[in-house]
Biopython code that builds the backbone (N, CA, C, O; Angstrom):
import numpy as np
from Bio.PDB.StructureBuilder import StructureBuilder

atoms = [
    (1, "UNK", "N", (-190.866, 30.764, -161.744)),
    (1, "UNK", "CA", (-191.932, 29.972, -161.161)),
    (1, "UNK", "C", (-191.489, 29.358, -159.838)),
    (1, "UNK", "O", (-190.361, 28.869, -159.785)),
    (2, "UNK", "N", (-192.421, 29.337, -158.572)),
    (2, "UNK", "CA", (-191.742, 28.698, -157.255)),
    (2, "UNK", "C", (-191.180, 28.779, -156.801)),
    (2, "UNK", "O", (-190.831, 27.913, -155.999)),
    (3, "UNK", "N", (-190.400, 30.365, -157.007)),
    (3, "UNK", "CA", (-189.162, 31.013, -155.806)),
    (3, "UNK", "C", (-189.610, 31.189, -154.582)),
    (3, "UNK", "O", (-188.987, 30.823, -153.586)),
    (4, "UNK", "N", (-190.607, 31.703, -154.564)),
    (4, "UNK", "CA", (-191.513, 31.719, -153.198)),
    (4, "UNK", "C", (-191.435, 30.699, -152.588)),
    (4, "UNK", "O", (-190.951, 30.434, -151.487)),
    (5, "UNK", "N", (-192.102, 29.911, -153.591)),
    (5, "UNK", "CA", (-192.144, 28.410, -152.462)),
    (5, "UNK", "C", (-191.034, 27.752, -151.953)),
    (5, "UNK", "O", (-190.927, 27.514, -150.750)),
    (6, "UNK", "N", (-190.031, 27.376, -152.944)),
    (6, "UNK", "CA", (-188.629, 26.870, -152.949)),
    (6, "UNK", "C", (-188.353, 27.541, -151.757)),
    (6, "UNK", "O", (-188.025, 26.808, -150.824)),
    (7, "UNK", "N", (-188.426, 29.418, -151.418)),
    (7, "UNK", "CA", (-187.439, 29.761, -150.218)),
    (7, "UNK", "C", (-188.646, 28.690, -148.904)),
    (7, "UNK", "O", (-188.011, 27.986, -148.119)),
    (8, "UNK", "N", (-189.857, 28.661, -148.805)),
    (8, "UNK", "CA", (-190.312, 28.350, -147.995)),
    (8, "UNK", "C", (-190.105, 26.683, -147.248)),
    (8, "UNK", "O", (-190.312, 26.271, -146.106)),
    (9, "UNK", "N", (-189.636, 26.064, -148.419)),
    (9, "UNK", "CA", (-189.057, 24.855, -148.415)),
    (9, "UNK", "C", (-187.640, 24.448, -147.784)),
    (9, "UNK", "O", (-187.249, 23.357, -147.370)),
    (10, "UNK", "N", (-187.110, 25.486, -147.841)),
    (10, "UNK", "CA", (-185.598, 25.560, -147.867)),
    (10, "UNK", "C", (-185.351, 25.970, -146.670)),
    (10, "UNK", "O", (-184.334, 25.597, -146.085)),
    (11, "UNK", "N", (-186.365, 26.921, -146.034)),
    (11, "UNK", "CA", (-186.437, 27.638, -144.683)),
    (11, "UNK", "C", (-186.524, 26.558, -143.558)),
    (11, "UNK", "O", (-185.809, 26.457, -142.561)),
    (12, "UNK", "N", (-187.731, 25.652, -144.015)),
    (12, "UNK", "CA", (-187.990, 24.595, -143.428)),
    (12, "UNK", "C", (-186.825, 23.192, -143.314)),
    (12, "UNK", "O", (-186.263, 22.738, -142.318)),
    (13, "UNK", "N", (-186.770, 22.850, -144.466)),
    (13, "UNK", "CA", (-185.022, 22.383, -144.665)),
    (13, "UNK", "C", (-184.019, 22.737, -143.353)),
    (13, "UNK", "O", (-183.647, 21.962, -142.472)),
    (14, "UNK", "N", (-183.799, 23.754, -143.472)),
    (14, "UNK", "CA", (-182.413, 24.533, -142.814)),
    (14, "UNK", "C", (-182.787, 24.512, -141.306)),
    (14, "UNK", "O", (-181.993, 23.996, -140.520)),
    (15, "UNK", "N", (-184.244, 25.176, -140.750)),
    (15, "UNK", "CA", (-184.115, 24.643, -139.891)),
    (15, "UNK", "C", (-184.957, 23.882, -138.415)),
    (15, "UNK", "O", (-185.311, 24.059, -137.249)),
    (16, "UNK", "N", (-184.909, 22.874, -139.647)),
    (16, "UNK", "CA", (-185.867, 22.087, -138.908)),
    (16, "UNK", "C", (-184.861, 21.414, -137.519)),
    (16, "UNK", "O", (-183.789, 21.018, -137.975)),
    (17, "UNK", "N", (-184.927, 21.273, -136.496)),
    (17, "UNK", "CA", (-184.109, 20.563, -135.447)),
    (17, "UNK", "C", (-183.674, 19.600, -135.434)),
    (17, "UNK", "O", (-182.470, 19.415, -135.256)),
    (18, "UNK", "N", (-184.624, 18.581, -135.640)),
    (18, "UNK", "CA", (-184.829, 17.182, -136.191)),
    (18, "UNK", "C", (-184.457, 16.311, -137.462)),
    (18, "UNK", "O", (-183.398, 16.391, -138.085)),
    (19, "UNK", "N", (-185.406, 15.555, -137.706)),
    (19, "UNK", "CA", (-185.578, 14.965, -139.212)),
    (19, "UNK", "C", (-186.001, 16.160, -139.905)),
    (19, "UNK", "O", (-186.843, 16.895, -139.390)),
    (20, "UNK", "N", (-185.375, 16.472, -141.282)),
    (20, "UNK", "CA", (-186.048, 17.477, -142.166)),
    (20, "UNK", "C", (-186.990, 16.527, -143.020)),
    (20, "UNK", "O", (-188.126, 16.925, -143.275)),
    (21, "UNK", "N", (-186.697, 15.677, -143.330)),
    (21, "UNK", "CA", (-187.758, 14.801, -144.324)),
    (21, "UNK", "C", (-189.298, 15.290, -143.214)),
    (21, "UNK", "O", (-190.257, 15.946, -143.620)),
    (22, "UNK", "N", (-189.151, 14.837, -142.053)),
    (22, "UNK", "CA", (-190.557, 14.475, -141.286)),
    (22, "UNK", "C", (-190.987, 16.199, -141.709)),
    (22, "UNK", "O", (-191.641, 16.386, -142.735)),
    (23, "UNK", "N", (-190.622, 17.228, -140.957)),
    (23, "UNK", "CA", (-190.967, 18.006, -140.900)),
    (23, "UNK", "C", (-191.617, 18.774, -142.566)),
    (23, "UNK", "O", (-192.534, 19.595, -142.589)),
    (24, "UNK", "N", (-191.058, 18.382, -143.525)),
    (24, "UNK", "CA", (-190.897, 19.081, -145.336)),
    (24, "UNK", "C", (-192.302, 18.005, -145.291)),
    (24, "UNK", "O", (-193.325, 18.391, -145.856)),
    (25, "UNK", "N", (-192.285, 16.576, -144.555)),
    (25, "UNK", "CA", (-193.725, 16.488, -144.788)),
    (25, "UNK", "C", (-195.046, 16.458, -144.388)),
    (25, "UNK", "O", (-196.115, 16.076, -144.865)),
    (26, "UNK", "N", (-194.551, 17.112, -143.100)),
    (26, "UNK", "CA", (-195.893, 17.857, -142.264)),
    (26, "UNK", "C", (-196.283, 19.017, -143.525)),
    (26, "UNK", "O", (-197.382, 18.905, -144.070)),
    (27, "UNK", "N", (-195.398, 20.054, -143.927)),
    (27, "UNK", "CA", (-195.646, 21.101, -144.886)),
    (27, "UNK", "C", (-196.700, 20.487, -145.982)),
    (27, "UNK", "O", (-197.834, 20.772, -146.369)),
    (28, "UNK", "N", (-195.685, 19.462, -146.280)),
    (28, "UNK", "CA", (-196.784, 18.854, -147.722)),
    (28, "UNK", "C", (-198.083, 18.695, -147.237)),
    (28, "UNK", "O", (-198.890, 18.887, -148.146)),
    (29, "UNK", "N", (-198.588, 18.436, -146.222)),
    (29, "UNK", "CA", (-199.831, 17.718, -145.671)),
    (29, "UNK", "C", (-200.632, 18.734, -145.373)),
    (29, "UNK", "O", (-201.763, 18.800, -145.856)),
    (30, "UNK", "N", (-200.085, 19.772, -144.433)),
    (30, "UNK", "CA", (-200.578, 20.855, -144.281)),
    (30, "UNK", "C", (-201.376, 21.871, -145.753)),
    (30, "UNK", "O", (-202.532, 22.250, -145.944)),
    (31, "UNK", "N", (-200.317, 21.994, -146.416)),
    (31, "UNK", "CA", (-200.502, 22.884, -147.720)),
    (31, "UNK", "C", (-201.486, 22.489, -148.525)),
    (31, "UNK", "O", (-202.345, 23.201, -149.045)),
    (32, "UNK", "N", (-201.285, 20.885, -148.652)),
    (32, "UNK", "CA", (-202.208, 20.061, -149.730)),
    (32, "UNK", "C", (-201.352, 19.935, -150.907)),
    (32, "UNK", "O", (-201.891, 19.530, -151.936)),
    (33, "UNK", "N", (-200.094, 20.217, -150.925)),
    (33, "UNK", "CA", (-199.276, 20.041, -152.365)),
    (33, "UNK", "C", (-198.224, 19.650, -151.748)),
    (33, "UNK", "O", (-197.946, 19.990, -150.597)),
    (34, "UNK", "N", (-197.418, 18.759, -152.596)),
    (34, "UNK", "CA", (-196.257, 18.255, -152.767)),
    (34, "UNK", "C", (-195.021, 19.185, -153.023)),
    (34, "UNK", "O", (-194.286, 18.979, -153.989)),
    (35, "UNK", "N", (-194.740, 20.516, -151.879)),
    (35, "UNK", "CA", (-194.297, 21.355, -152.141)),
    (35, "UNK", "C", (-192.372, 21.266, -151.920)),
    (35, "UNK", "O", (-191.503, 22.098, -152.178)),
    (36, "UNK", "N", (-192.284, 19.660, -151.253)),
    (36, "UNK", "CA", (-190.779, 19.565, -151.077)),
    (36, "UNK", "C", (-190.329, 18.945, -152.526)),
    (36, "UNK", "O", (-189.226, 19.212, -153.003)),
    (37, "UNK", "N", (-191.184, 18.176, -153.126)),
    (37, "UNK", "CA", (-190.587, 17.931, -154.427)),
    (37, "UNK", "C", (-190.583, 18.609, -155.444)),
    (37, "UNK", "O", (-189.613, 18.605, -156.202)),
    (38, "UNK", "N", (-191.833, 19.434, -155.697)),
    (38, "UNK", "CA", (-191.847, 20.501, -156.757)),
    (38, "UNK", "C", (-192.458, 22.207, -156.539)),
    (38, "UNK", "O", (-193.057, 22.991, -157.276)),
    (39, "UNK", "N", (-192.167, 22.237, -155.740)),
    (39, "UNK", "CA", (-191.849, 23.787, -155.547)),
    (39, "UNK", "C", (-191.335, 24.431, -156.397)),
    (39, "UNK", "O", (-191.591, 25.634, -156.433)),
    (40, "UNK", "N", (-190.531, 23.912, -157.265)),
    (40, "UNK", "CA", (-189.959, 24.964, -157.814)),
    (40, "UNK", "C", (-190.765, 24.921, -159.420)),
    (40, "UNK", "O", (-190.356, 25.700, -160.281)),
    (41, "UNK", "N", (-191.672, 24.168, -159.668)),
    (41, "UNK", "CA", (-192.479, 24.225, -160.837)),
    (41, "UNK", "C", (-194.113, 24.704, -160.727)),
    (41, "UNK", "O", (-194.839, 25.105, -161.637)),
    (42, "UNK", "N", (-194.437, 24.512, -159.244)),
    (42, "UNK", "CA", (-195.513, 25.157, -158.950)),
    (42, "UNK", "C", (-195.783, 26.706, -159.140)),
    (42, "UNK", "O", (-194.852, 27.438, -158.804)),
    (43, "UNK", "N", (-196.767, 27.221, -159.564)),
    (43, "UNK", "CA", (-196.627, 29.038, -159.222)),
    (43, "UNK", "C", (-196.460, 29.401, -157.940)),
    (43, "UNK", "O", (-196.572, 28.580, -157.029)),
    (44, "UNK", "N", (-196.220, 30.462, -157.770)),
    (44, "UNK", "CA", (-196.375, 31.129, -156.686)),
    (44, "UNK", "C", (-197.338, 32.126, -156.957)),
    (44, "UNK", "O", (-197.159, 33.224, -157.484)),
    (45, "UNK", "N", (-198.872, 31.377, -156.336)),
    (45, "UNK", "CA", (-200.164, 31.904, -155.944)),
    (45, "UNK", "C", (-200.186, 32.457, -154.624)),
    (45, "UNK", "O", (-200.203, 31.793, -153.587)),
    (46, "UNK", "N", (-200.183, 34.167, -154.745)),
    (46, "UNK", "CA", (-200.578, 34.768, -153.501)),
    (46, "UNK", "C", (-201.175, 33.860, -152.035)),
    (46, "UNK", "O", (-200.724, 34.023, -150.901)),
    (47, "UNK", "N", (-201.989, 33.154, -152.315)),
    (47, "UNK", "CA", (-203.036, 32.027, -150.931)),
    (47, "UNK", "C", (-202.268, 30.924, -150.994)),
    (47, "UNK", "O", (-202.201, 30.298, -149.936)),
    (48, "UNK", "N", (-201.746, 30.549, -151.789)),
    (48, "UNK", "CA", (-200.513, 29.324, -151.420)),
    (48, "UNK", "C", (-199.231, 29.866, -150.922)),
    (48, "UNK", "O", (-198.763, 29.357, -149.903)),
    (49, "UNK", "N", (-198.625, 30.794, -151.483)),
    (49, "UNK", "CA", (-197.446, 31.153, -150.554)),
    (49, "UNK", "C", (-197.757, 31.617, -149.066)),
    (49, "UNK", "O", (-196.876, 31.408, -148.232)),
    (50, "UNK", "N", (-198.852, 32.185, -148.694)),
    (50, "UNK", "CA", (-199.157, 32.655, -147.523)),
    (50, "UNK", "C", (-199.145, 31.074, -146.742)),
    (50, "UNK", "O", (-198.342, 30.726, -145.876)),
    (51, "UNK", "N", (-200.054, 30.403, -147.203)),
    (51, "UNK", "CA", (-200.491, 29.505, -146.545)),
    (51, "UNK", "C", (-199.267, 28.578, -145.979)),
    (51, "UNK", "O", (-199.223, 28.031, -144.877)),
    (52, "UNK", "N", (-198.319, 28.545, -146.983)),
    (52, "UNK", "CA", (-196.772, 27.641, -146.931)),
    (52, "UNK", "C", (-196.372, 28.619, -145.731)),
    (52, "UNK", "O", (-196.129, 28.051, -144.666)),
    (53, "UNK", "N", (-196.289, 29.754, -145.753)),
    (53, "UNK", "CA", (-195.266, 30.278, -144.746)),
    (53, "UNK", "C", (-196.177, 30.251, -142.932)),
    (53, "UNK", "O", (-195.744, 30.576, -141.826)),
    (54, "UNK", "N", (-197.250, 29.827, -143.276)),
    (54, "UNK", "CA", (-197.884, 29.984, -142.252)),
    (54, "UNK", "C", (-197.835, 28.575, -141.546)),
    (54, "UNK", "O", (-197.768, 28.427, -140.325)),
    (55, "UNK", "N", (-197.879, 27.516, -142.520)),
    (55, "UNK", "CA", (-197.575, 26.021, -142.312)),
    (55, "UNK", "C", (-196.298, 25.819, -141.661)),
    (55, "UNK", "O", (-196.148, 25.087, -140.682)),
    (56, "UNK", "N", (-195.158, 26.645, -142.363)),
    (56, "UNK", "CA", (-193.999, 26.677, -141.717)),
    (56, "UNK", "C", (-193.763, 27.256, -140.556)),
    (56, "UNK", "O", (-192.961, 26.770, -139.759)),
    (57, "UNK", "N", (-194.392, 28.301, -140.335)),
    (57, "UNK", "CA", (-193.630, 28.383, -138.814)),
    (57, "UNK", "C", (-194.575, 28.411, -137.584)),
    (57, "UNK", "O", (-194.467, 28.987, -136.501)),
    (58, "UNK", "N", (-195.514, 27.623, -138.083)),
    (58, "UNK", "CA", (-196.470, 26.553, -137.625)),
    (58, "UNK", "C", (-195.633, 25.188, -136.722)),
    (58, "UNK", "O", (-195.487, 24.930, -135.527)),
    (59, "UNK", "N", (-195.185, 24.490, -138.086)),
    (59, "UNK", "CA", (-194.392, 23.533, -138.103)),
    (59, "UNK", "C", (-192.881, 23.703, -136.943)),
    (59, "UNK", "O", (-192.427, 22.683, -136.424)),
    (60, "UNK", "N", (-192.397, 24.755, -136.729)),
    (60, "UNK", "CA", (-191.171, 25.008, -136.328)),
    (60, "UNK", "C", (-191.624, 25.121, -134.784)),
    (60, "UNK", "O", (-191.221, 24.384, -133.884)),
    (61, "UNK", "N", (-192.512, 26.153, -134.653)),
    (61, "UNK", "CA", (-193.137, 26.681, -133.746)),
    (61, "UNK", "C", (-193.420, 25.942, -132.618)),
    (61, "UNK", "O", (-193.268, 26.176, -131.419)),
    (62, "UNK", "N", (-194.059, 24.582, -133.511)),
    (62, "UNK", "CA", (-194.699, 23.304, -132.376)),
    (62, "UNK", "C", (-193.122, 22.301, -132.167)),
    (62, "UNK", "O", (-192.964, 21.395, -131.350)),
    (63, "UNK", "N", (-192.263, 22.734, -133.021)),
    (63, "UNK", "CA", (-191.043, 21.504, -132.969)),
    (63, "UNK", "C", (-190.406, 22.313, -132.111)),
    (63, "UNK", "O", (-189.634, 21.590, -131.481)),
    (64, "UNK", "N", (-190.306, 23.487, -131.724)),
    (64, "UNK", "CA", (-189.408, 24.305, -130.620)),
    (64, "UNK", "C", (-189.916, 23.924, -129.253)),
    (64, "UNK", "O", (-189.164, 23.655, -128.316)),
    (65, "UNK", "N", (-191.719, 23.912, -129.165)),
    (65, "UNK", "CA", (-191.973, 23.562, -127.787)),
    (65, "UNK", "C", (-191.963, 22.438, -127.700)),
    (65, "UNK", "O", (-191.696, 22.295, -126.508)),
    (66, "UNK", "N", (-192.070, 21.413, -128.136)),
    (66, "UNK", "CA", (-192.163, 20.273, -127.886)),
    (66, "UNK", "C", (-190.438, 19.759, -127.662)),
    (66, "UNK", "O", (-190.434, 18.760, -126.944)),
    (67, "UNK", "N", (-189.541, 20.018, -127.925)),
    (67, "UNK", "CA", (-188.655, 19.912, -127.872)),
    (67, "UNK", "C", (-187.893, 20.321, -126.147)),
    (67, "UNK", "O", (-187.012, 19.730, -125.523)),
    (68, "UNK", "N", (-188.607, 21.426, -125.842)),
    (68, "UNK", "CA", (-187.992, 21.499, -124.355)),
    (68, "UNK", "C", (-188.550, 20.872, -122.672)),
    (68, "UNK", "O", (-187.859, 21.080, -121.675)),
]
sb = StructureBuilder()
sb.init_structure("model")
sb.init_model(0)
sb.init_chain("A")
sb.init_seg("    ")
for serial, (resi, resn, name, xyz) in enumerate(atoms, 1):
    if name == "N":
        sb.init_residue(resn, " ", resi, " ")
    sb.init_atom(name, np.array(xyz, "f"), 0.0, 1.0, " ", f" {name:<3s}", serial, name[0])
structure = sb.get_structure()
């Protein structure tokens, strides 16, 4: 259950630039689930994993430009 998500969490984790807390909770906000605390008990539903990985490098995406 939540391998999917867990890697999507973890991706975000590793490499966020910044604060990882801030960023793990843009994800949560984005997604609509509390996916940095329990990811790993959630399923991994086809439209939620998409949506997490899309949140994520969403999330990274805007922290790379904003950053230079």
């Amino acid at each position: 259950m939540g391998k999917e998500l867990v890697e999507v969490v973890e991706f975000v984790r590793a490499r966020a630039r910044g604060n990882a807390v801030v960023e793990l909770a843009r994800l949560n906000l984005l997604v609509g689930r509390a996916l940095s605390r329990n990811a790993g008990s959630i399923p991994d539903e086809p439209e939620l994993v998409a949506r997490a990985w899309s949140c994520a490098r969403e999330i990274l995406e805007h922290e790379r430009r904003g950053k230079r």
